[in-house]
C-alpha positions in Angstrom: 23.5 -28.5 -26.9 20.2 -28.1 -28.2 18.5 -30.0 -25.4 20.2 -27.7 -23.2 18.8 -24.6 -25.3 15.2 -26.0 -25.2 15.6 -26.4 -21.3 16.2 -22.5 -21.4 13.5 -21.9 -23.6 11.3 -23.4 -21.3 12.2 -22.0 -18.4 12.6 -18.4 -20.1 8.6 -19.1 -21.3 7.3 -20.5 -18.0 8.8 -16.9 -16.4 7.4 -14.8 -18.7 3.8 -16.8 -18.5 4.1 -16.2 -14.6 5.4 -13.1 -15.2 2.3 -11.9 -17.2 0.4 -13.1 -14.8 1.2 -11.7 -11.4 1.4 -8.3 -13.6 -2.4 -8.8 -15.0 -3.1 -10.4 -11.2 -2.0 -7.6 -8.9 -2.7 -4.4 -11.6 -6.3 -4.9 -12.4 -8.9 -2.9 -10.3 -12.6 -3.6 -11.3 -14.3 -0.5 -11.1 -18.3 -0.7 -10.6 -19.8 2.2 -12.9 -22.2 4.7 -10.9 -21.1 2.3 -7.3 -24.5 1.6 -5.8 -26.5 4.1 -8.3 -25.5 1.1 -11.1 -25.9 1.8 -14.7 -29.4 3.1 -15.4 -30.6 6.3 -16.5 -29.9 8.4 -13.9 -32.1 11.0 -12.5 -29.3 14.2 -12.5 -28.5 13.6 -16.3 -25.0 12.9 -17.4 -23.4 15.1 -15.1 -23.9 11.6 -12.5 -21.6 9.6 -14.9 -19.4 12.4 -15.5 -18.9 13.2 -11.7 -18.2 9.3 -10.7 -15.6 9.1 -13.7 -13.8 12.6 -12.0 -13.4 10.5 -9.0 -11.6 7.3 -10.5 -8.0 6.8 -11.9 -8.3 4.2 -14.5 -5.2 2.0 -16.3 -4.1 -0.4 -18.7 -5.7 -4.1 -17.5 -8.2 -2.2 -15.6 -12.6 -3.6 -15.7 -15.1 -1.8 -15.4 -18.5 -3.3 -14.4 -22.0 -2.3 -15.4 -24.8 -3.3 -13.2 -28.0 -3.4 -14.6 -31.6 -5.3 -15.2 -30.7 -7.3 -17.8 -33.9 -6.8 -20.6 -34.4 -2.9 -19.5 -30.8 -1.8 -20.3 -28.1 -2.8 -22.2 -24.3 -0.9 -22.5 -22.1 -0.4 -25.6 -19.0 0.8 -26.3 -19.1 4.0 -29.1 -16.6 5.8 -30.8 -16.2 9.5 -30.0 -18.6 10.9 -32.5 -21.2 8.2 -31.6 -20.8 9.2 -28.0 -21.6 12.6 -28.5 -24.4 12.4 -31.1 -26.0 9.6 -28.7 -25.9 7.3 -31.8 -26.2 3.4 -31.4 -26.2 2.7 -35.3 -22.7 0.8 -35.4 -21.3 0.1 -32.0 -17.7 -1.0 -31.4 -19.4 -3.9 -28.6 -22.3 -4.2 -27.2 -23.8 -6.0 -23.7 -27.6 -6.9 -22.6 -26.6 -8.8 -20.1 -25.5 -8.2 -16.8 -22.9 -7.7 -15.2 -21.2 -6.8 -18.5 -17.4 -6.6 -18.3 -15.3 -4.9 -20.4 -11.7 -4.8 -19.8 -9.3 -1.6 -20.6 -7.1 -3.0 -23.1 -4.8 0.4 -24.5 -4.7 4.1 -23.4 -7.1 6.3 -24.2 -10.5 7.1 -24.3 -13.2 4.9 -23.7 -17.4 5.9 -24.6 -20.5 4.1 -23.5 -23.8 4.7 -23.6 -27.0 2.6 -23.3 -28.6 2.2 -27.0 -32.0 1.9 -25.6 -34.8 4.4 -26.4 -33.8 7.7 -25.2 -31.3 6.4 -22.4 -28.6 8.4 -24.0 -30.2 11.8 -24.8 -31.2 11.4 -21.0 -27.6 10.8 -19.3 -27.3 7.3 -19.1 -23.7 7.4 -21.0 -19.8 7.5 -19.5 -16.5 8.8 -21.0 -13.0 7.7 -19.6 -9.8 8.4 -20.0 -7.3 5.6 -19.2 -3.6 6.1 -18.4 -0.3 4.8 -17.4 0.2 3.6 -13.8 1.6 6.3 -11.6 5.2 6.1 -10.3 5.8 4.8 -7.0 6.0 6.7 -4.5 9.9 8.4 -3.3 11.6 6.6 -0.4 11.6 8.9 2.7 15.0 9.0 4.3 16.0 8.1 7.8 14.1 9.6 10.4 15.7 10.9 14.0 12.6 10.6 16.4 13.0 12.1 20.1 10.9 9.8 22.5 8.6 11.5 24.5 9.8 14.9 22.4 10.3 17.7 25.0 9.3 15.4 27.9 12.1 13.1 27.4 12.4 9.9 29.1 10.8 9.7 32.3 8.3 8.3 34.8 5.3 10.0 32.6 3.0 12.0 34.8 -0.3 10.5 33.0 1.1 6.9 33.0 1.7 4.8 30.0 -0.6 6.3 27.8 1.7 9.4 27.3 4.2 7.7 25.2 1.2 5.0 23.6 0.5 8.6 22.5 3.6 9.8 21.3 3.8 6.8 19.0 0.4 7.2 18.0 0.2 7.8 13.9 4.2 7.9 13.7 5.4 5.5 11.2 8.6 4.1 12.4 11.1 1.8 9.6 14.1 0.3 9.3 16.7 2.5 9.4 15.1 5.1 12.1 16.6 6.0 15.1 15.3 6.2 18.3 16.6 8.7 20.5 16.1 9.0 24.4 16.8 11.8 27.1 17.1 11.4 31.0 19.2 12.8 33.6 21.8 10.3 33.8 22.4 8.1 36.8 18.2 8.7 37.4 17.3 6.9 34.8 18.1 4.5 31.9 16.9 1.8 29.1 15.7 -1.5 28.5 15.6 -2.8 25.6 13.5 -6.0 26.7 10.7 -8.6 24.9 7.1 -8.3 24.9 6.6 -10.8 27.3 8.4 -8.6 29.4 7.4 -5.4 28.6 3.5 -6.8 29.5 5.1 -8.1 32.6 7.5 -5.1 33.6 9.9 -7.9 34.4 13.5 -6.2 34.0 15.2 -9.1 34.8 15.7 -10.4 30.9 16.8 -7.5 29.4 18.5 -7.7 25.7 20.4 -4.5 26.2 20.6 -1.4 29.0 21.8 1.7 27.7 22.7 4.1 30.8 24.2 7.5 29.3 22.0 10.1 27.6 21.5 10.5 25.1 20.6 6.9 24.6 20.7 6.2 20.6 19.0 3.2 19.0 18.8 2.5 15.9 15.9 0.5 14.5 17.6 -2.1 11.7 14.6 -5.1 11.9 10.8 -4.7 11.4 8.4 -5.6 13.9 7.7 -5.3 17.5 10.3 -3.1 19.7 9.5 -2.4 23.3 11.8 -0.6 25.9 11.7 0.4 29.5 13.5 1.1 32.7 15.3 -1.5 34.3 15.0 1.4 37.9 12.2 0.2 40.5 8.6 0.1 39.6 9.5 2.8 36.7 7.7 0.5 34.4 4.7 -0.2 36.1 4.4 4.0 36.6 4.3 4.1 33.0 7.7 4.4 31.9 7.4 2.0 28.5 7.3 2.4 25.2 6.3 -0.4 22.6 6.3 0.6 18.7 5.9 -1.6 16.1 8.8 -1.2 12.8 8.0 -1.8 8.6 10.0 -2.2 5.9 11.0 1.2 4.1 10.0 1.6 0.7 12.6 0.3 -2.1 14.4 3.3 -3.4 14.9 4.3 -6.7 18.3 5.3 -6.3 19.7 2.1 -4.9 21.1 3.8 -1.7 21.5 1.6 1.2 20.7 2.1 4.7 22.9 3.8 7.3 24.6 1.7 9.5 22.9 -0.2 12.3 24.2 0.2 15.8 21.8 -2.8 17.3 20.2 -5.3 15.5 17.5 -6.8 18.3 16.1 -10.1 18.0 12.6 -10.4 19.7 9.6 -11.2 18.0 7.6 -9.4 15.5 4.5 -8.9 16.8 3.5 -5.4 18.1 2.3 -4.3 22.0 1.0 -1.5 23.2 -0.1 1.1 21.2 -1.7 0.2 17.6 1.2 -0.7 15.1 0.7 1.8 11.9 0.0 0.0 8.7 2.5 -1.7 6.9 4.3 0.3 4.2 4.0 -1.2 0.6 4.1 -0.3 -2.7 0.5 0.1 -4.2 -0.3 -2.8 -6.4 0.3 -0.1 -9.5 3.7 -0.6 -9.2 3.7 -4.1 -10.3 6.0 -3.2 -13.2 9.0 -3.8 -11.2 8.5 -7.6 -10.5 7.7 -8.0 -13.9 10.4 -6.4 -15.3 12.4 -9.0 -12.5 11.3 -11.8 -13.8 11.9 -10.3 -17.7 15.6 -9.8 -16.9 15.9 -13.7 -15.1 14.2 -14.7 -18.9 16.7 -12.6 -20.7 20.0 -13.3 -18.4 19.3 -17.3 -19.6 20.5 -16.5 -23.3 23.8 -14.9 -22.5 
């Protein structure tokens, strides 16, 4: 019995250890006071310090750098008052050497100033306010997407690059449905490889759908290419080839509509330039964490 409650123990600490660190791992985001400018005294005044700290979001686990000649400038971190009386009697820490590091620990304001002769008085000090992560951002629903919009499907009159540009900047996920229009018994598609679709070989399809309007839902990530299987209606530019992410996890727990095709072709994109993958920002690293918390916790019950 209690070797088998030490075995938990264990394995409850070693999750929490890894835990912590993918949390400290993914969160931090070292911030380089005044970028290039560095931290000296800067010719504008304060307002330079003042404008670069506007244009930063800084949280908990967060680092900011100071870059500076090490012997002509030093930073330390002040209280409030000290900060704005430019008063360097009894610093909370001080740094002469750089790159000094100081890491943002708690919420709440941060001061720094240089304690150097005059520095202060002249600008060379920074105020920060650090904060709690933002929340991730709201799964988007479903989308219906009409191929080729008010063209529909067809032999495109500017060749392939009219539907290269309808795809262009749409982000497409799982769950999305693809929707095409033709005349029927002119037209139809081919849901086909991307060896094929480079090849306009029609002889390999996966699926043909032949009435309009043709529905196709997209239920796996990656590449997805589709044509005509109707004589050299590919090689006229009748293709399309977008590439499919995952959709971003959902607060509410909802799943997914129901898939009417699951294709199995590879993942790699063609034709136009896949859109970025969607992902949460590293900020929202409190969800694996609190994972890996509940695994720890679920071992005692």
């Amino acid at each position: 019995m209690k070797q088998n409650m030490a075995k938990k123990l264990s394995i409850a600490t070693a999750i929490f250890v890894v835990a912590t660190l993918v949390q400290t791992m993914v969160a931090q985001e070292i911030h380089v006071v005044g970028d290039n400018m560095g931290w000296i005294v800067p010719p504008l005044g304060s307002i330079a310090y003042r404008t670069w700290a506007a244009t930063n979001t800084f949280i908990i686990g967060d680092i900011l750098v100071f870059n500076f000649t090490s012997g002509q400038q030093d930073v330390a971190r002040v209280t409030k008052e000290a900060f704005d009386t430019c008063n360097s009697t009894n610093p909370i820490a001080i740094e002469t050497t750089s790159p000094a590091n100081f890491t943002l620990s708690s919420l709440g304001e941060y001061y720094f100033i240089s304690t150097l002769d005059r520095h202060c008085p002249l600008g060379q000090k920074l105020a920060i306010n650090v904060t709690t992560p933002p929340p991730p951002p709201p799964a988007r629903p479903p989308v219906t997407y009409n191929v080729g919009d008010q063209m529909g499907w067809i032999v495109p009159p500017g060749g392939s690059i009219a539907y290269s540009a309808w795809a262009y900047n749409k982000t497409f996920i799982v769950g999305d449905t693809l929707v095409f229009n033709f005349i029927n018994g002119t037209q139809d598609v081919a849901i086909v490889s991307k060896l094929s679709y480079e090849t306009c070989d029609t002889n390999t399809t996966t699926t043909v759908l032949t009435t309009s309007p043709a529905r196709f839902t997209l239920t796996t990530t990656g590449g997805h290419y589709f044509t005509s299987t109707y004589p050299r209606r590919c090689s006229l530019g009748q293709r399309l080839a977008i590439n499919v992410t995952a959709p971003l996890p959902s607060s509410s727990g909802s799943a997914m509509p129901p898939s009417s095709y699951s294709s199995s072709y590879g993942p790699s994109a063609g034709g136009p330039s896949p859109p970025p993958l969607s992902s949460a920002t590293p900020r929202t690293v409190t969800a694996i964490f609190a994972t890996f918390m509940s695994i720890g916790i679920a071992l005692f019950v």
